[in-house]
PDB file of N, CA, C and O in Angstrom:
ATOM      1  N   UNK A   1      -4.944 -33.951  -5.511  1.00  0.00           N
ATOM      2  CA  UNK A   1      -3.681 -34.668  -5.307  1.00  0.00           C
ATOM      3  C   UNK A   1      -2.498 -33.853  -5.819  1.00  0.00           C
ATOM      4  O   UNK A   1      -1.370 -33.975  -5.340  1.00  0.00           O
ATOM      5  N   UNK A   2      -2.753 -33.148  -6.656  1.00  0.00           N
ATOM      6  CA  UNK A   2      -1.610 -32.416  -7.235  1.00  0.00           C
ATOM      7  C   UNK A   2      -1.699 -31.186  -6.196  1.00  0.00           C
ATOM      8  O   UNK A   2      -0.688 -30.493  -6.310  1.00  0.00           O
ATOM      9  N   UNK A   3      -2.273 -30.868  -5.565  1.00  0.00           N
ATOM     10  CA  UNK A   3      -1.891 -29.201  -5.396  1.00  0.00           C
ATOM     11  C   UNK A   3      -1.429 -30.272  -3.727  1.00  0.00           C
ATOM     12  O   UNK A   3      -0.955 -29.559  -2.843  1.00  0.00           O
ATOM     13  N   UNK A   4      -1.520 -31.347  -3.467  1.00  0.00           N
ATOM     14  CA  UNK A   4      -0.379 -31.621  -2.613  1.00  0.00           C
ATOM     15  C   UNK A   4       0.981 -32.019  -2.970  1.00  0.00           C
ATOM     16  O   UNK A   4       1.885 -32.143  -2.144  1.00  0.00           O
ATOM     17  N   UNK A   5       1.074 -32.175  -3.965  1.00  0.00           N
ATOM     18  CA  UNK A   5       2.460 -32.896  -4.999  1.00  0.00           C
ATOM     19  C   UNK A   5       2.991 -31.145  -5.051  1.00  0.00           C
ATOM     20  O   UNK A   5       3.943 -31.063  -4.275  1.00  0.00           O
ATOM     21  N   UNK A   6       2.833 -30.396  -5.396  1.00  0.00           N
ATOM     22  CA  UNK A   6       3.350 -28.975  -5.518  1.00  0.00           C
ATOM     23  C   UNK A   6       3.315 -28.231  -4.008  1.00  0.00           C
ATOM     24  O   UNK A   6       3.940 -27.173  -3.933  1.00  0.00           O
ATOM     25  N   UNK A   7       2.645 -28.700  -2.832  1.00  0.00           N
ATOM     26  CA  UNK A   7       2.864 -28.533  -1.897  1.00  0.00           C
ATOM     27  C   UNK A   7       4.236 -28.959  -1.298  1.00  0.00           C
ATOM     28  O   UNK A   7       5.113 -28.253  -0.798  1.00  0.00           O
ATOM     29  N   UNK A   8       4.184 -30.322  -1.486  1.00  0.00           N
ATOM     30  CA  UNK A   8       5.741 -31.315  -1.181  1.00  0.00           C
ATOM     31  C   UNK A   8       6.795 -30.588  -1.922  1.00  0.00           C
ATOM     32  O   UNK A   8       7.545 -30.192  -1.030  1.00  0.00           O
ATOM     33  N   UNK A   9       7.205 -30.245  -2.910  1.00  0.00           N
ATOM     34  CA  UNK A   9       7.867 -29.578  -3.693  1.00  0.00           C
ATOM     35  C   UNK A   9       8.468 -28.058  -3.568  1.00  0.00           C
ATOM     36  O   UNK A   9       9.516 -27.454  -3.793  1.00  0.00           O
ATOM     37  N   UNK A  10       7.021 -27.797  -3.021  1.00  0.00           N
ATOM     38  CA  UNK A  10       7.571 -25.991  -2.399  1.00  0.00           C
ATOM     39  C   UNK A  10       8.030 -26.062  -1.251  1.00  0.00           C
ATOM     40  O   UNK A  10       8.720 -25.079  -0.984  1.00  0.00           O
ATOM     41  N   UNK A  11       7.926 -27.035  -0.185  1.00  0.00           N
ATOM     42  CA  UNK A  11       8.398 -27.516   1.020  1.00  0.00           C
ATOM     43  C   UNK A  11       9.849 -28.354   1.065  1.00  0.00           C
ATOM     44  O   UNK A  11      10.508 -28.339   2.105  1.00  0.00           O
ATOM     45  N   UNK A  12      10.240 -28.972   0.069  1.00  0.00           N
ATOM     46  CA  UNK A  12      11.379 -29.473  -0.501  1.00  0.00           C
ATOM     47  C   UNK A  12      12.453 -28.308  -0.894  1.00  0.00           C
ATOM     48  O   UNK A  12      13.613 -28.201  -0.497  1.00  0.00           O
ATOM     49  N   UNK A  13      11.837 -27.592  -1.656  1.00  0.00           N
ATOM     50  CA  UNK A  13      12.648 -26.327  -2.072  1.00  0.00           C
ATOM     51  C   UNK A  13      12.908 -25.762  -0.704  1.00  0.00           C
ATOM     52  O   UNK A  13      13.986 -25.990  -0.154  1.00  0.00           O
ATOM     53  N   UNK A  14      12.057 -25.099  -0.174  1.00  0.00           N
ATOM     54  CA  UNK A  14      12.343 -24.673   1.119  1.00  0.00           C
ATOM     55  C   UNK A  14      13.545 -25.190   2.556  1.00  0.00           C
ATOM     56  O   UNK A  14      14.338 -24.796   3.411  1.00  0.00           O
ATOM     57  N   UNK A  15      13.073 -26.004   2.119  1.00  0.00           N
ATOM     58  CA  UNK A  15      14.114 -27.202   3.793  1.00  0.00           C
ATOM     59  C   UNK A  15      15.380 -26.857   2.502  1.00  0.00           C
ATOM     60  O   UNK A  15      15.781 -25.703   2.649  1.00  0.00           O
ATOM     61  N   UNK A  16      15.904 -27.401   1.601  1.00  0.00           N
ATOM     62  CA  UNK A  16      16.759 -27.080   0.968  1.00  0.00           C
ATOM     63  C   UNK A  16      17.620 -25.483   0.966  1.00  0.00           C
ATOM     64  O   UNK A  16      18.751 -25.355   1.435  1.00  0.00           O
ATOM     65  N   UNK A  17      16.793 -24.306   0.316  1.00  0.00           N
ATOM     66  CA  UNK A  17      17.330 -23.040   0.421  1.00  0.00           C
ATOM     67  C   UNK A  17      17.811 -22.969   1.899  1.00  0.00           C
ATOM     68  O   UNK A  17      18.925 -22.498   2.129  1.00  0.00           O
ATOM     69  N   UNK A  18      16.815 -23.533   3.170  1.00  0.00           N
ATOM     70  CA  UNK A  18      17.346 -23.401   4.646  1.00  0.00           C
ATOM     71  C   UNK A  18      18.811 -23.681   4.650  1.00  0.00           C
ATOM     72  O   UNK A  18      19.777 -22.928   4.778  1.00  0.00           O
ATOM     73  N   UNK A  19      18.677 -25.471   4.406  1.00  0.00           N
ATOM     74  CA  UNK A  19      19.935 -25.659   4.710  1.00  0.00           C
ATOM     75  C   UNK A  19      20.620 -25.194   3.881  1.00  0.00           C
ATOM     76  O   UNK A  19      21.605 -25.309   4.611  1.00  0.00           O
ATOM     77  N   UNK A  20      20.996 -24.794   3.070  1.00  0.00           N
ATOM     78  CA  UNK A  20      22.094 -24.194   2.062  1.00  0.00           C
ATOM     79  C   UNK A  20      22.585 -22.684   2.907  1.00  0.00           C
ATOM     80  O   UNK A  20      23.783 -22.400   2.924  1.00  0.00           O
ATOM     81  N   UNK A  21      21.614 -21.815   3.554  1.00  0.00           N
ATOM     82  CA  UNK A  21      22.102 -20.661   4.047  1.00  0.00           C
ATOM     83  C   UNK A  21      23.038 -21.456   5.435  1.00  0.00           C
ATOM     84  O   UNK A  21      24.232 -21.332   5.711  1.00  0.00           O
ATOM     85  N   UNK A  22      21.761 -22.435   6.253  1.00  0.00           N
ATOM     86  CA  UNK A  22      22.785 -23.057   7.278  1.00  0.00           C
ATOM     87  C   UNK A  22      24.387 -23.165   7.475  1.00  0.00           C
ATOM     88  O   UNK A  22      25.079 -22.933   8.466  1.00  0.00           O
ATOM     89  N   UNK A  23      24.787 -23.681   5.940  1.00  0.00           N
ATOM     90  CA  UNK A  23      25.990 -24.562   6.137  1.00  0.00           C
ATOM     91  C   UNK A  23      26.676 -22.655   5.887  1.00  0.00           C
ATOM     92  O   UNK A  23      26.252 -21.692   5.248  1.00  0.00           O
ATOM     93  N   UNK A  24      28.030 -22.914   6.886  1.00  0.00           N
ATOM     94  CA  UNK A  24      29.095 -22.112   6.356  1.00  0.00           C
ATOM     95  C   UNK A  24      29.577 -21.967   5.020  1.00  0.00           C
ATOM     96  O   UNK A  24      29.522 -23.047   4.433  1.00  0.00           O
ATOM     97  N   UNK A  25      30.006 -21.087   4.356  1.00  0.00           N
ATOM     98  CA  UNK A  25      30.459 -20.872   3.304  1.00  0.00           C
ATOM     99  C   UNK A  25      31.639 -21.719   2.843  1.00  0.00           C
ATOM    100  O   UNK A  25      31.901 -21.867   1.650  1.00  0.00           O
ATOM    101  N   UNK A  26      32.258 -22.204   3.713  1.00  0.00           N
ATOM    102  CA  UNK A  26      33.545 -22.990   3.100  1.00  0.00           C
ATOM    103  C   UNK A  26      33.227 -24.327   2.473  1.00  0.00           C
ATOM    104  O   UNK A  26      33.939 -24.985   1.715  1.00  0.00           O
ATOM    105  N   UNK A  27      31.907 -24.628   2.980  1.00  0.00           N
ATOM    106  CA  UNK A  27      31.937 -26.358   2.788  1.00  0.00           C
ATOM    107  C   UNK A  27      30.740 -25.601   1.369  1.00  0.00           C
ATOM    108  O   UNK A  27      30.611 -26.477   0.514  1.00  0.00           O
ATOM    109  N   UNK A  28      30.323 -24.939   1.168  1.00  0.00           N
ATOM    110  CA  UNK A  28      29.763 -24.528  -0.221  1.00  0.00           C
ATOM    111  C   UNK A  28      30.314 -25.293  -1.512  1.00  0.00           C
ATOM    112  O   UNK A  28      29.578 -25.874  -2.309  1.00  0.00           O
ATOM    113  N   UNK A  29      31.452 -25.233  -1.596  1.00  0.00           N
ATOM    114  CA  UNK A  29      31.965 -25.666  -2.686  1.00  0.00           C
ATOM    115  C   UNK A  29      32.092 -27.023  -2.573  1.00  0.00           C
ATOM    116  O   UNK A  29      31.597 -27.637  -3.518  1.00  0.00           O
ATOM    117  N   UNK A  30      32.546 -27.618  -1.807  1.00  0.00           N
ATOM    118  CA  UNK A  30      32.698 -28.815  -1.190  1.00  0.00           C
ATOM    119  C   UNK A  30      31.137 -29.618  -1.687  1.00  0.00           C
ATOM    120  O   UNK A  30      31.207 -30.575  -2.459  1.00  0.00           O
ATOM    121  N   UNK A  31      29.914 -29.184  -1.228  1.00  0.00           N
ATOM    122  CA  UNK A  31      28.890 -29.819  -1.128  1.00  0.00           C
ATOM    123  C   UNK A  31      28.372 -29.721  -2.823  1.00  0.00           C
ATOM    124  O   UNK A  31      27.749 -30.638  -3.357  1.00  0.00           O
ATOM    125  N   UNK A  32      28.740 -28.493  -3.506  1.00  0.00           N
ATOM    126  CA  UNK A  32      28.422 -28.832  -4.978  1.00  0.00           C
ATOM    127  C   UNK A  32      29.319 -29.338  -5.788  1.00  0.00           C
ATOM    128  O   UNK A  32      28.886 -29.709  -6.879  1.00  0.00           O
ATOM    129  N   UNK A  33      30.509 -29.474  -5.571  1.00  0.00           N
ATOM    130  CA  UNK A  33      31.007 -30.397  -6.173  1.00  0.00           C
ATOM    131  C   UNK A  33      30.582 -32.192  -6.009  1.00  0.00           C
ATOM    132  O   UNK A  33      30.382 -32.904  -6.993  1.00  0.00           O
ATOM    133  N   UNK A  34      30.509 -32.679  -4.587  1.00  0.00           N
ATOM    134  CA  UNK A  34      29.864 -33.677  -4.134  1.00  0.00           C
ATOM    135  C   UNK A  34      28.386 -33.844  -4.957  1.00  0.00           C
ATOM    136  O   UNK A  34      28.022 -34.974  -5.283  1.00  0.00           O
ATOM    137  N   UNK A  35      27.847 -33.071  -5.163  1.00  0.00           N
ATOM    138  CA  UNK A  35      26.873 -33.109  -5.951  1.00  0.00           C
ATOM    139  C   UNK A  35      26.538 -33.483  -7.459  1.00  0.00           C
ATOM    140  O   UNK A  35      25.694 -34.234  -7.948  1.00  0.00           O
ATOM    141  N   UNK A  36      27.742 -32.492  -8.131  1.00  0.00           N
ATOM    142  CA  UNK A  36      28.330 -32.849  -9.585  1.00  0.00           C
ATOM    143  C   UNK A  36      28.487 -34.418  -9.627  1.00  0.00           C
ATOM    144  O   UNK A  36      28.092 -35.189 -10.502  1.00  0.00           O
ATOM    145  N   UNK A  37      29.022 -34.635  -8.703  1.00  0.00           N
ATOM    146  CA  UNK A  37      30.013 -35.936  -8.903  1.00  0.00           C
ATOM    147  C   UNK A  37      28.856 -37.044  -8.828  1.00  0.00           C
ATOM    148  O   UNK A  37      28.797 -38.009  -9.590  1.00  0.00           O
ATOM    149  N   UNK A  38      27.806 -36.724  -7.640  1.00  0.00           N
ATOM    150  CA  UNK A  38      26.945 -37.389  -7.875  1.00  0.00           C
ATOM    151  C   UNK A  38      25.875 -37.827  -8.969  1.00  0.00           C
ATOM    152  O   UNK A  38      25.170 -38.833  -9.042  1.00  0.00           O
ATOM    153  N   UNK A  39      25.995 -36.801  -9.728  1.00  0.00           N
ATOM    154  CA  UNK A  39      25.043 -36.478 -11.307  1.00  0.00           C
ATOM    155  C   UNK A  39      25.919 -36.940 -12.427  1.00  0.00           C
ATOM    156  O   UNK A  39      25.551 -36.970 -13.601  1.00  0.00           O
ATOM    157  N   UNK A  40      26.537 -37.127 -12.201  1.00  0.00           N
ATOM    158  CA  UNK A  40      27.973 -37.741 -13.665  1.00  0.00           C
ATOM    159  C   UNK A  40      27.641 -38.885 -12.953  1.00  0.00           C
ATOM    160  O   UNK A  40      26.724 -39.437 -13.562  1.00  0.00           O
ATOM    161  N   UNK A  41      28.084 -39.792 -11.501  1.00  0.00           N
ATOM    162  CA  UNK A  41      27.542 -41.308 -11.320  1.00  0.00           C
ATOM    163  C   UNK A  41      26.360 -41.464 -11.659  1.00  0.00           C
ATOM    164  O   UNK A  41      26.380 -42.013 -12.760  1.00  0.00           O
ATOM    165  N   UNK A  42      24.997 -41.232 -11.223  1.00  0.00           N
ATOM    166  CA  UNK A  42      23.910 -41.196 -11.907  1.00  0.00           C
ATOM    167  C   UNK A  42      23.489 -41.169 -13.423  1.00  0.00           C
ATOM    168  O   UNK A  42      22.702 -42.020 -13.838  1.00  0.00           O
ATOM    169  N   UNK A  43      23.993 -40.219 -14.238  1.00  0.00           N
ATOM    170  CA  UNK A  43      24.160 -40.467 -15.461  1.00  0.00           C
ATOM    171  C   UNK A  43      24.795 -41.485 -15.924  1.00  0.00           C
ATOM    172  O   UNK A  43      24.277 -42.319 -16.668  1.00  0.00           O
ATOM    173  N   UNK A  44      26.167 -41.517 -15.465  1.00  0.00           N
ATOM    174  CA  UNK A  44      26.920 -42.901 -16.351  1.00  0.00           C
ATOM    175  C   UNK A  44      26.442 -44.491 -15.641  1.00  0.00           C
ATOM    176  O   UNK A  44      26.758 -45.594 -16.086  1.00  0.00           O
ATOM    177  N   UNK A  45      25.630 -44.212 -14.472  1.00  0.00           N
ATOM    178  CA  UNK A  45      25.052 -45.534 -14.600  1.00  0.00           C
ATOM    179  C   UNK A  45      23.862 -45.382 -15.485  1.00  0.00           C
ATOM    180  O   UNK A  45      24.146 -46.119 -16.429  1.00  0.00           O
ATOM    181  N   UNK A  46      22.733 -44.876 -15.724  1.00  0.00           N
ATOM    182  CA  UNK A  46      21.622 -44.663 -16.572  1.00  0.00           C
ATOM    183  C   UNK A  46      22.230 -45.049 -17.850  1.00  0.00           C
ATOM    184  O   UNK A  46      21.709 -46.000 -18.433  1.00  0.00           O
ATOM    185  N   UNK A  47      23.598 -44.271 -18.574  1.00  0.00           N
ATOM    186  CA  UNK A  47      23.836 -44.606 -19.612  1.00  0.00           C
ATOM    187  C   UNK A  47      24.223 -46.118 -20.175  1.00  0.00           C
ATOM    188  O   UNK A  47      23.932 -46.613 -21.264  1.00  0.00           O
ATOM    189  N   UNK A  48      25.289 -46.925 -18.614  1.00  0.00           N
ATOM    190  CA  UNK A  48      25.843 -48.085 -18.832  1.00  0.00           C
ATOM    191  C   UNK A  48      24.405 -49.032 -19.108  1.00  0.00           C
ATOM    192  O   UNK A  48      24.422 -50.064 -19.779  1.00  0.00           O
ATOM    193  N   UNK A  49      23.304 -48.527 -18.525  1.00  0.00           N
ATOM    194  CA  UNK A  49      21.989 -49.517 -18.762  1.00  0.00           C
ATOM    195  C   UNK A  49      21.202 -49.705 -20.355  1.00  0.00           C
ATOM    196  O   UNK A  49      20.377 -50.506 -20.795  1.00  0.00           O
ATOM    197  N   UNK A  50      21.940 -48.511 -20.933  1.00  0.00           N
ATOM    198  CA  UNK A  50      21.241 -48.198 -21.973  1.00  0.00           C
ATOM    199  C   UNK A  50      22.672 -48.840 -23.161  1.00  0.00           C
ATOM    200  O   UNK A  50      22.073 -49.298 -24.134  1.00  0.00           O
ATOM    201  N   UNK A  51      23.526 -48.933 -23.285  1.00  0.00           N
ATOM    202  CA  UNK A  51      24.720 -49.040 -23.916  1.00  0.00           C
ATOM    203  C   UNK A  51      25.993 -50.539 -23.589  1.00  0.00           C
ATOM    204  O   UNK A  51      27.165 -50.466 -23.218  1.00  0.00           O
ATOM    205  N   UNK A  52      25.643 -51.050 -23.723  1.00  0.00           N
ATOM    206  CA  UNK A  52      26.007 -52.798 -23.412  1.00  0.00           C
ATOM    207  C   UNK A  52      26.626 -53.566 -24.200  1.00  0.00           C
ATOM    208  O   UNK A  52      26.821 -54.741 -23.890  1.00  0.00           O
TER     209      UNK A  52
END
């Protein structure tokens, strides 16, 4: 079961590195910032659950 769980994962990585060469360079920044922003919401909801 695991060496399919690390299968999914190296295949995840993969479709990922793809699309990352895919996209044009301009929206680069664009898409990691969108990203950031998404990981600060994620965190500060995790935190609001923990802190009440």
């Amino acid at each position: 079961m695991s060496k399919f769980n690390d299968q999914m994962k190296q295949h995840a990585k993969n479709a990922v590195r793809s699309a990352w060469r895919r996209l044009p360079w301009h929206y680069k920044p664009v898409v990691l910032i969108a990203g950031l922003v998404m990981v600060m919401y994620v965190i500060q909801g995790v935190l609001s659950l923990f802190v009440q």
